[in-house]
C-alpha positions as CSV (number, residue, x, y, z in Angstrom):
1,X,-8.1,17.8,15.4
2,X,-4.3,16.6,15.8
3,X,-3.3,13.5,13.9
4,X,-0.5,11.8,14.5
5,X,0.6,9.5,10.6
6,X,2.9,6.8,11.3
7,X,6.4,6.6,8.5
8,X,6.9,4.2,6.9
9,X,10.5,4.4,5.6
10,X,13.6,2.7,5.8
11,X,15.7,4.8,7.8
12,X,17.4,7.1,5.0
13,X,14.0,7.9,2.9
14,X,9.9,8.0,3.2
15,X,8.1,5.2,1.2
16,X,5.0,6.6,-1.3
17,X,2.2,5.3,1.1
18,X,3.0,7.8,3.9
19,X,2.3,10.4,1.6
20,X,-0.9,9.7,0.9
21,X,-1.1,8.9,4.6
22,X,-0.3,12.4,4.9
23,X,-3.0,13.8,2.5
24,X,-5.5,11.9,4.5
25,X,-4.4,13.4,7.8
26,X,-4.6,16.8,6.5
27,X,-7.8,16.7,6.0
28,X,-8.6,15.8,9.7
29,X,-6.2,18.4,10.8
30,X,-2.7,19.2,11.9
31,X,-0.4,16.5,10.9
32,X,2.6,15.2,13.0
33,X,4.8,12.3,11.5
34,X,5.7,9.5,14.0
35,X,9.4,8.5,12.7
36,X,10.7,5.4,15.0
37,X,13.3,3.0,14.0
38,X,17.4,2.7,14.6
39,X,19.4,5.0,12.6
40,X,16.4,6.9,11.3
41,X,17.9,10.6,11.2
42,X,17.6,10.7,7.3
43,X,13.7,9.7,7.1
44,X,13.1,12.3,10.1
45,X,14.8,14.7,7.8
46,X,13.0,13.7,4.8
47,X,9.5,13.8,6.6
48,X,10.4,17.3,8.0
49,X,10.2,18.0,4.0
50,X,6.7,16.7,3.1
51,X,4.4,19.4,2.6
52,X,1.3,19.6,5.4
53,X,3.4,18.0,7.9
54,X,3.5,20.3,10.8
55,X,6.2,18.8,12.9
56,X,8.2,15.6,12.9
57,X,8.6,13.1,16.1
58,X,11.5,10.8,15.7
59,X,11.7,7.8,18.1
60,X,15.5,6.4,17.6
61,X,16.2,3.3,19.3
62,X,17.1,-0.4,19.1
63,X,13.8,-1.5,19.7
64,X,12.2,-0.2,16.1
65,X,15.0,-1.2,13.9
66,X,12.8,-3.7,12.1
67,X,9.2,-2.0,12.9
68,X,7.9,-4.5,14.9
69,X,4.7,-4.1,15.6
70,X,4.6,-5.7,19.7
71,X,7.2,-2.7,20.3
72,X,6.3,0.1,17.7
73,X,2.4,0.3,19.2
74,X,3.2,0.6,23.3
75,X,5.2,4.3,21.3
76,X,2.3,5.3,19.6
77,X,-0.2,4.7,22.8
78,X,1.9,6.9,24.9
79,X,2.1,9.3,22.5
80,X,-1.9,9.3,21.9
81,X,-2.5,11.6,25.0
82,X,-1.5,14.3,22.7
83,X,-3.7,13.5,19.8
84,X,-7.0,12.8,18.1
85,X,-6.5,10.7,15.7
86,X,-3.6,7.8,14.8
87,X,-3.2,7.5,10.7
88,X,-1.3,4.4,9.0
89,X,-0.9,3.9,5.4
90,X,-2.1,0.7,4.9
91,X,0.4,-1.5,4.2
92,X,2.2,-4.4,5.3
93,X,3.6,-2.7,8.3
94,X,0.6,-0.4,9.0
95,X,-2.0,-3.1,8.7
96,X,0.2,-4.7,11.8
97,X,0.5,-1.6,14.0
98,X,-2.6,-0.4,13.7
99,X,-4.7,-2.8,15.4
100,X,-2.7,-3.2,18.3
101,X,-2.7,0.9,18.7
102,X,-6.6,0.2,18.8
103,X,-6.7,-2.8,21.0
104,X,-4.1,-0.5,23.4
105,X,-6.6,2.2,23.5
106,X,-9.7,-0.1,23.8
107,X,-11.5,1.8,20.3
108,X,-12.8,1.0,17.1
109,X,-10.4,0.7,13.7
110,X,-11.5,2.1,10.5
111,X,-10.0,0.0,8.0
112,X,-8.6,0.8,4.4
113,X,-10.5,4.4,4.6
114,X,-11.0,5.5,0.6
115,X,-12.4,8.6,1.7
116,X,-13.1,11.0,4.8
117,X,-16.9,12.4,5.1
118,X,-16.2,14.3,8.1
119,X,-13.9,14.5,11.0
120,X,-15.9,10.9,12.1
121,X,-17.1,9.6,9.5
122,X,-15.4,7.6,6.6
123,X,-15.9,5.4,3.6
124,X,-14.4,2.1,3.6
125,X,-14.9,-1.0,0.9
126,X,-16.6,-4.1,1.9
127,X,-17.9,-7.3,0.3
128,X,-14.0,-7.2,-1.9
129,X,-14.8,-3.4,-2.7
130,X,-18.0,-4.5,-4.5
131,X,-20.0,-1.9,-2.0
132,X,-18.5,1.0,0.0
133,X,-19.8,1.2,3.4
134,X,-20.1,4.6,5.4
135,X,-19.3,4.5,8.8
136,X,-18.9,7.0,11.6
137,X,-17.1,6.3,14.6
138,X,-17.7,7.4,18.5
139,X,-14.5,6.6,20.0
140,X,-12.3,8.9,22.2
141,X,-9.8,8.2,19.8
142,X,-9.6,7.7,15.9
143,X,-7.2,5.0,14.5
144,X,-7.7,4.9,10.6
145,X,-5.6,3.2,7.9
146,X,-5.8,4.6,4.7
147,X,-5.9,3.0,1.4
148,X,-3.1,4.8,-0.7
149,X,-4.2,4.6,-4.0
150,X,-7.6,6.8,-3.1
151,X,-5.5,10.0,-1.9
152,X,-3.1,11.8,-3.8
153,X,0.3,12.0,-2.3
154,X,1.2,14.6,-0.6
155,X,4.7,16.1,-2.0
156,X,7.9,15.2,-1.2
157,X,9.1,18.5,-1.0
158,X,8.5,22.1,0.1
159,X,8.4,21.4,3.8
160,X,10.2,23.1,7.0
161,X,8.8,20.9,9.4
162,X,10.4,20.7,13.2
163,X,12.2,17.4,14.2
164,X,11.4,16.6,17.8
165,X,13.0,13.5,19.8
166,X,10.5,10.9,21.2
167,X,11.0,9.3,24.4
168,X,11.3,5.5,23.2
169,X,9.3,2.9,25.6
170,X,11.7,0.2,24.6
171,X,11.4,-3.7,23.7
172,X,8.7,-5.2,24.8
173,X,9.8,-8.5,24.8
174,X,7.3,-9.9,23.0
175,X,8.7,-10.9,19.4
176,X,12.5,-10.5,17.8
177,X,13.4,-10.1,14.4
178,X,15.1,-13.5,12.8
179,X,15.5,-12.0,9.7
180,X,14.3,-11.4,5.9
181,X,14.0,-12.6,2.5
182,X,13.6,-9.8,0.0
183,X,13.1,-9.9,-3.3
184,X,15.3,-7.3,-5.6
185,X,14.3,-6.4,-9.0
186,X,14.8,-3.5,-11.2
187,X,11.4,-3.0,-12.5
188,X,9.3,-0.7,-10.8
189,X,7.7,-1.6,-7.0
190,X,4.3,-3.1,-7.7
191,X,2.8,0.3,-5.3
192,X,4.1,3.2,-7.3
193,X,4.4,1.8,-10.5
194,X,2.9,3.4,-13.5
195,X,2.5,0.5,-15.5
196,X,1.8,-2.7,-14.6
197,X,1.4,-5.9,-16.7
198,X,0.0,-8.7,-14.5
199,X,-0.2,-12.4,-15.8
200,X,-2.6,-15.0,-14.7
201,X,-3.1,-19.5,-14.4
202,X,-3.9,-19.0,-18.4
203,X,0.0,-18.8,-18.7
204,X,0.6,-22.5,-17.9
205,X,3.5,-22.7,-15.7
206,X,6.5,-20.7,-14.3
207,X,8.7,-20.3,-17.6
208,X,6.3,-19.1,-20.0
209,X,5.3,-16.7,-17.4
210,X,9.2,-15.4,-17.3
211,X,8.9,-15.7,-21.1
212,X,5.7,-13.9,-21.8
213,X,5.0,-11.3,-19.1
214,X,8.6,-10.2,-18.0
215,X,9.8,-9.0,-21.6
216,X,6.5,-6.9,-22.6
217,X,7.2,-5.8,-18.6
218,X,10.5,-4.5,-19.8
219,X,9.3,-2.6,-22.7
220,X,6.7,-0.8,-20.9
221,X,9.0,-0.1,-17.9
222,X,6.5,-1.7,-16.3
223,X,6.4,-3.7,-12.8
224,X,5.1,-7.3,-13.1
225,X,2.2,-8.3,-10.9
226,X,0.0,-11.6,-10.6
227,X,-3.2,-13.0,-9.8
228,X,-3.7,-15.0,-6.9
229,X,-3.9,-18.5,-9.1
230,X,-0.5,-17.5,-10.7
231,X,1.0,-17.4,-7.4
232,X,-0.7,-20.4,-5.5
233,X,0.4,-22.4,-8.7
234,X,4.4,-21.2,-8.0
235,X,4.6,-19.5,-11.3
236,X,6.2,-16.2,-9.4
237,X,6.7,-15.6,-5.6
238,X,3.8,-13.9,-3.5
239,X,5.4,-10.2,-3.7
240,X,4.2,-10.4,-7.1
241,X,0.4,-10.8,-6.0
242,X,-2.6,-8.1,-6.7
243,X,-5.8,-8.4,-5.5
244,X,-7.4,-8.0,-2.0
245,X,-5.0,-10.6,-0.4
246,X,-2.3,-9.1,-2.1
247,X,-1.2,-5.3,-3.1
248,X,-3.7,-2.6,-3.5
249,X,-2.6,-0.7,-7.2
250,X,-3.5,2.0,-9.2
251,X,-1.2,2.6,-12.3
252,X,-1.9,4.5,-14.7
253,X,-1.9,1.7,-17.4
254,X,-3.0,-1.8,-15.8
255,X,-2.5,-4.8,-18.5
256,X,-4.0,-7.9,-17.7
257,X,-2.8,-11.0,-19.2
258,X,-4.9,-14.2,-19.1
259,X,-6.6,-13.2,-16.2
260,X,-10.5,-14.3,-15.8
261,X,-11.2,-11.1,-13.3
262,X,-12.0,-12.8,-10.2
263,X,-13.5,-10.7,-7.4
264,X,-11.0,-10.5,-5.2
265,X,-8.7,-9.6,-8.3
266,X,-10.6,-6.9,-9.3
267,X,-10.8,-5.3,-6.0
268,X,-6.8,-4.7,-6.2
269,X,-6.6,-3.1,-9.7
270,X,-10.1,-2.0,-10.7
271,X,-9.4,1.9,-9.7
272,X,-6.8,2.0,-12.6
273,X,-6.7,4.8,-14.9
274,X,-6.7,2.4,-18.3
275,X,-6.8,-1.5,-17.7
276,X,-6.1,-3.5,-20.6
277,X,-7.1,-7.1,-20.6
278,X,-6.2,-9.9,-22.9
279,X,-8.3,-13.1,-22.7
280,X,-9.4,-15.9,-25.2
281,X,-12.8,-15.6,-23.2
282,X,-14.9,-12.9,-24.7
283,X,-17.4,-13.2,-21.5
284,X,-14.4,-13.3,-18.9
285,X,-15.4,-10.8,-16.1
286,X,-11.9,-8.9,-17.0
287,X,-13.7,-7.3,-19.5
288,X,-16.5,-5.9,-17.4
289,X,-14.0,-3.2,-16.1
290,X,-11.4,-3.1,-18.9
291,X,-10.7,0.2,-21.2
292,X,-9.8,-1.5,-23.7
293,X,-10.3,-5.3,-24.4
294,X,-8.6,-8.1,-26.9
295,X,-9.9,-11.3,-27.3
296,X,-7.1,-13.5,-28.4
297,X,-4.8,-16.4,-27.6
298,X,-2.3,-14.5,-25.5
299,X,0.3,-16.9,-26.4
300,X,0.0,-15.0,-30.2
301,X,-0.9,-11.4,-28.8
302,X,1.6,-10.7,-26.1
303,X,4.6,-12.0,-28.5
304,X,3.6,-9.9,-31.1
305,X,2.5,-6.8,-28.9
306,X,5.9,-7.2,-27.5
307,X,7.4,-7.3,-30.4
308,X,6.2,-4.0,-32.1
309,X,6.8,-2.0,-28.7
């Protein structure tokens, strides 16, 4: 079976999620990476470097310097006479692409795939990850995203791949690009963080947030993440989100500050290696999935934990 992954990158590097993106592919069969954007000759080079690729084609135009999706999908169509199966990490961007690929070829998607049964047939969560369905598709054509914390990534490195030029199909006139807002920080991105320390509504407001979760953050070398309360009450901008309308992680240290455990919380963290959860309320769900719990006030633990990092 050839798979065709989409890139995501940002014209001079590959982000983490194609890698696992690739690790998925490979186990379909031969991998090509889909490079498109404006500029994009370093992530073509990079991608020509991960291991299991095969080959490398980079689409360089106008029309994909921002990866939108109305023009980055009529690419991927044409390009699907040549392949089986279309992989996207699923992200942001691939979560965007993706169904429009599968609307284009009239098939089924195969959402947030956590593991592949056979060269049709997939697991995928349901119900916020609380049961994992198995599902087998019959389609001409396979267009999967993958979840990237259930593959390992692929490495960086070791591969000779060939760089091929795409023949763009141009801007479809559908949407433009007005511009964007985003958010610099120099702890770690929430997706390929190690360590995490998320804070939840228990926190009170914006400031003691900043106060309590940011320095403990900083001694761990740890990105900050929240729960969906934190961020609907304005304590720290969306970005910071985790949970199933959020970001998708899997550190290898998760600490949960004042955070009850709801559902759709747990179904962005809970395949952690170690998740540590402090809560005043000893039968908080939290604790249900937590390595190691402390029941405490938080506004006494996380100062003092802090403190003797």
């Amino acid at each position: 079976m050839k798979t065709l992954v989409w890139v995501e990158h940002d014209n001079a590097s590959v982000k983490d999620a194609t890698l696992a993106a690739v690790t998925a592919a490979g186990q379909l069969g031969e991998v090509t990476a889909l490079v498109a954007g404006a500029g994009c000759d370093g992530a073509a080079a990079a991608a020509a470097q991960i291991a299991g690729v095969a080959g490398v084609l980079k689409a360089d135009d106008a029309a994909y310097a921002n990866a939108l999706a109305e023009n980055v999908a009529p690419l991927i169509v044409a390009l699907m006479a040549d392949y089986d199966a279309f992989v996207a990490p699923a992200t942001s961007h691939g979560k965007n692409i993706a169904p429009r690929v599968a609307a284009l070829l009239d098939v089924m998607q195969v959402s947030e795939v956590l593991s592949i049964e056979g060269p049709r047939t997939f697991t995928r969560p349901t119900y916020a990850g609380n049961a994992i369905a198995t599902v087998e598709s019959t389609d001409a054509k396979l267009v999967l995203t993958v979840r990237g914390t259930a593959f390992a990534k692929a490495a960086a490195s070791g591969g000779s791949a060939p760089v091929t030029a795409a023949a763009a199909t141009g801007d479809a006139g559908l949407s433009s690009f007005v511009g964007a807002e985003i958010a610099k920080s120099e702890r770690p991105e929430l997706g390929s963080a190690k360590v995490i320390v998320s804070g939840g509504r228990a926190l009170k407001d914006a400031q003691t947030f900043q106060d309590l979760i940011f320095p403990l953050a900083d001694k761990l070398g740890a990105g900050v993440g929240a729960s969906r309360a934190a961020v609907d009450a304005g304590y720290v901008p969306n970005d910071y989100q985790v949970g199933q309308t959020g970001k998708i992680v899997a550190p290898e240290v998760y600490v949960a500050v004042g955070i009850s455990g709801a559902i759709q919380h747990l179904a962005g963290m809970k395949d952690s290696k170690t998740i540590v959860a402090i809560n005043k309320d000893e039968d908080a769900p939290i604790f249900q999935v937590a390595d190691i719990g402390l029941v405490g006030d938080l506004f006494a633990i996380v100062p003092e934990l802090t403190e003797k990092l």
